[in-house]
C-alpha positions as CSV (number, residue, x, y, z in Angstrom):
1,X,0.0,0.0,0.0
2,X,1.2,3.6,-0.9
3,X,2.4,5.9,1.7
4,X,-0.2,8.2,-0.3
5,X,-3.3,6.4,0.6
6,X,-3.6,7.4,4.0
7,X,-4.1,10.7,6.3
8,X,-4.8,11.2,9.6
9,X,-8.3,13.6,10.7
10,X,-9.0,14.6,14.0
11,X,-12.7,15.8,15.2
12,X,-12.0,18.9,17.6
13,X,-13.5,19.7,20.7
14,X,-16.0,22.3,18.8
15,X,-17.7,19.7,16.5
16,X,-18.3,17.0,19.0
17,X,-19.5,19.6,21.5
18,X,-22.4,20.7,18.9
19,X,-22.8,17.0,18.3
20,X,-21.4,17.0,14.6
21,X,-19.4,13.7,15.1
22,X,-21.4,11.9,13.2
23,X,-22.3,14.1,10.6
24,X,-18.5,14.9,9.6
25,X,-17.7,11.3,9.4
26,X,-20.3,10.3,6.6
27,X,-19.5,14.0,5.0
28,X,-16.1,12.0,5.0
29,X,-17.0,8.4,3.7
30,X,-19.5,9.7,1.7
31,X,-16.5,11.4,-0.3
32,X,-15.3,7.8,-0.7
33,X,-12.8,8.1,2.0
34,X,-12.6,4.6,4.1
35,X,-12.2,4.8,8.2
36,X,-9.3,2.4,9.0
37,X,-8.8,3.4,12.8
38,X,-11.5,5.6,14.7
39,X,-11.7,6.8,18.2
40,X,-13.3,8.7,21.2
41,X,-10.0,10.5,23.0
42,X,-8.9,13.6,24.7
43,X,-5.2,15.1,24.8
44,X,-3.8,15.9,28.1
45,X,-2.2,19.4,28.3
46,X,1.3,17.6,27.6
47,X,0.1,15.5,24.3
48,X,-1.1,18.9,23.0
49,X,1.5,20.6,23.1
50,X,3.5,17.8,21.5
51,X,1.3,17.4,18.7
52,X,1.0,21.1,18.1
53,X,5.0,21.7,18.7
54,X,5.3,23.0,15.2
55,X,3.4,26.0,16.4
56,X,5.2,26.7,19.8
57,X,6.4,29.8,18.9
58,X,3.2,31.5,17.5
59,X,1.2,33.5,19.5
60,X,-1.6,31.4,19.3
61,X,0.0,28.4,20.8
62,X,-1.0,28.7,24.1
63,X,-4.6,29.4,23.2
64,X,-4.8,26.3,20.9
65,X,-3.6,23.7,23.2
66,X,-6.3,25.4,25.9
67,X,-9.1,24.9,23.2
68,X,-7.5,21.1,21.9
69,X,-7.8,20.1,25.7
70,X,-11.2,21.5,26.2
71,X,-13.3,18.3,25.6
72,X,-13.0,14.5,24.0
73,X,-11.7,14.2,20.3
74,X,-12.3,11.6,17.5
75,X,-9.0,10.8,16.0
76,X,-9.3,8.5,12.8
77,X,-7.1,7.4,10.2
78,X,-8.7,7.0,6.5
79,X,-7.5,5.6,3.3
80,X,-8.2,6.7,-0.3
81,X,-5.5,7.2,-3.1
82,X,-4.4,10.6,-2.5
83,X,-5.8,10.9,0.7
84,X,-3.8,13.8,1.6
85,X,-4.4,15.9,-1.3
86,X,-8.3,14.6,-1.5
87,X,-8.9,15.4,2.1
88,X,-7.0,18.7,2.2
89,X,-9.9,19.6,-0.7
90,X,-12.9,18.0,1.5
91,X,-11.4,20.3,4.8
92,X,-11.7,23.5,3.0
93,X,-9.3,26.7,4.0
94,X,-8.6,26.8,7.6
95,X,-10.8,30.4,8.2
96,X,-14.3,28.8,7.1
97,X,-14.7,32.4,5.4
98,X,-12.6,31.7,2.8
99,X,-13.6,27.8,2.4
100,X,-15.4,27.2,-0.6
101,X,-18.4,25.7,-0.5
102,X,-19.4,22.5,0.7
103,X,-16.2,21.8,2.5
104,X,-16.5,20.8,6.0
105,X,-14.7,23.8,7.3
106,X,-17.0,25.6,5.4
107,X,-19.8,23.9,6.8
108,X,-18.7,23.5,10.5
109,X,-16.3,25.5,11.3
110,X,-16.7,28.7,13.6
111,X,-13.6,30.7,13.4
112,X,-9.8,29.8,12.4
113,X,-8.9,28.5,15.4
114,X,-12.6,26.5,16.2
115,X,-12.6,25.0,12.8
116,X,-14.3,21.9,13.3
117,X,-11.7,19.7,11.9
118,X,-7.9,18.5,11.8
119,X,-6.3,17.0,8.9
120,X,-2.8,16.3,7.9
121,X,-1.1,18.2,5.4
122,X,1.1,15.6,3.8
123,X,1.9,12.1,3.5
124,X,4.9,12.0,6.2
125,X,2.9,14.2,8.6
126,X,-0.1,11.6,8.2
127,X,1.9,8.9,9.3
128,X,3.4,10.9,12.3
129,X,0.1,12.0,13.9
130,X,-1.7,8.5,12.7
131,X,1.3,6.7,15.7
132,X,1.1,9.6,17.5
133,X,-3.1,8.5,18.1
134,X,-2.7,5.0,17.2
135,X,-1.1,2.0,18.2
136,X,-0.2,-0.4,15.5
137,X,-2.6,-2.8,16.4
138,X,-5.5,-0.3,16.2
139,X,-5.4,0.1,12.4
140,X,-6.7,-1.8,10.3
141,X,-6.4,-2.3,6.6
142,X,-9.4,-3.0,4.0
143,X,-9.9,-3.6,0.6
């Protein structure tokens, strides 16, 4: 299996507080995306900050990791070729005022930083956060 035909999507705090969980998730299979590891989490103050380290220095930092640890998340990893690139198209710009149309930002999404969604924004980074949520034996394979 391509590297390719996987990402990693995370549910926020925002969405499953307005009860959208299950919305979002056939918005996503219904785009022909298939939901290979799936679950109900929350980050700790520590695992926040580690996933969002590449924005440490940003003045929003501090704020995001208070908002990520708000409430429970739905990590899942999904397979489609070109995942990435497909799902990046399905998310939609990060400020749901400039998504187009029908993407899930767009449809969701509150603000730039309460955006609904997470997804990752290429191949390497999807297998990164994917083990940073999953354990090996938690994802599964089909077709």
């Amino acid at each position: 299996m391509s590297i390719s035909n996987y990402t990693f999507t995370m549910i926020k705090p925002d969405a499953i507080s307005k009860g959208l969980t299950s919305t979002i998730l056939k918005d996503i299979t219904d785009a022909g995306f298939i939901i290979t590891a799936l679950k109900l989490t929350s980050l700790t103050k520590t695992e926040a900050e580690k996933f969002y380290s590449i924005h440490q220095d940003k003045p929003f930092f501090d704020d995001l990791v208070s908002f990520m640890t708000s409430g429970p998340i739905v990590a899942a990893i999904l397979k489609k070729e070109n995942a990435v690139e497909d799902f990046r198209r399905l998310l939609g710009a990060t400020n749901p005022e400039k998504a187009e149309e029908g993407t899930l930002r767009k449809k969701y999404a509150e603000s730039m930083q309460r955006n609904a969604i997470h997804g990752s924004d290429s191949d390497e980074n999807a297998i990164i956060e994917a083990h940073f949520h999953f354990a090996e034996k938690e994802i599964y394979s089909f077709l």
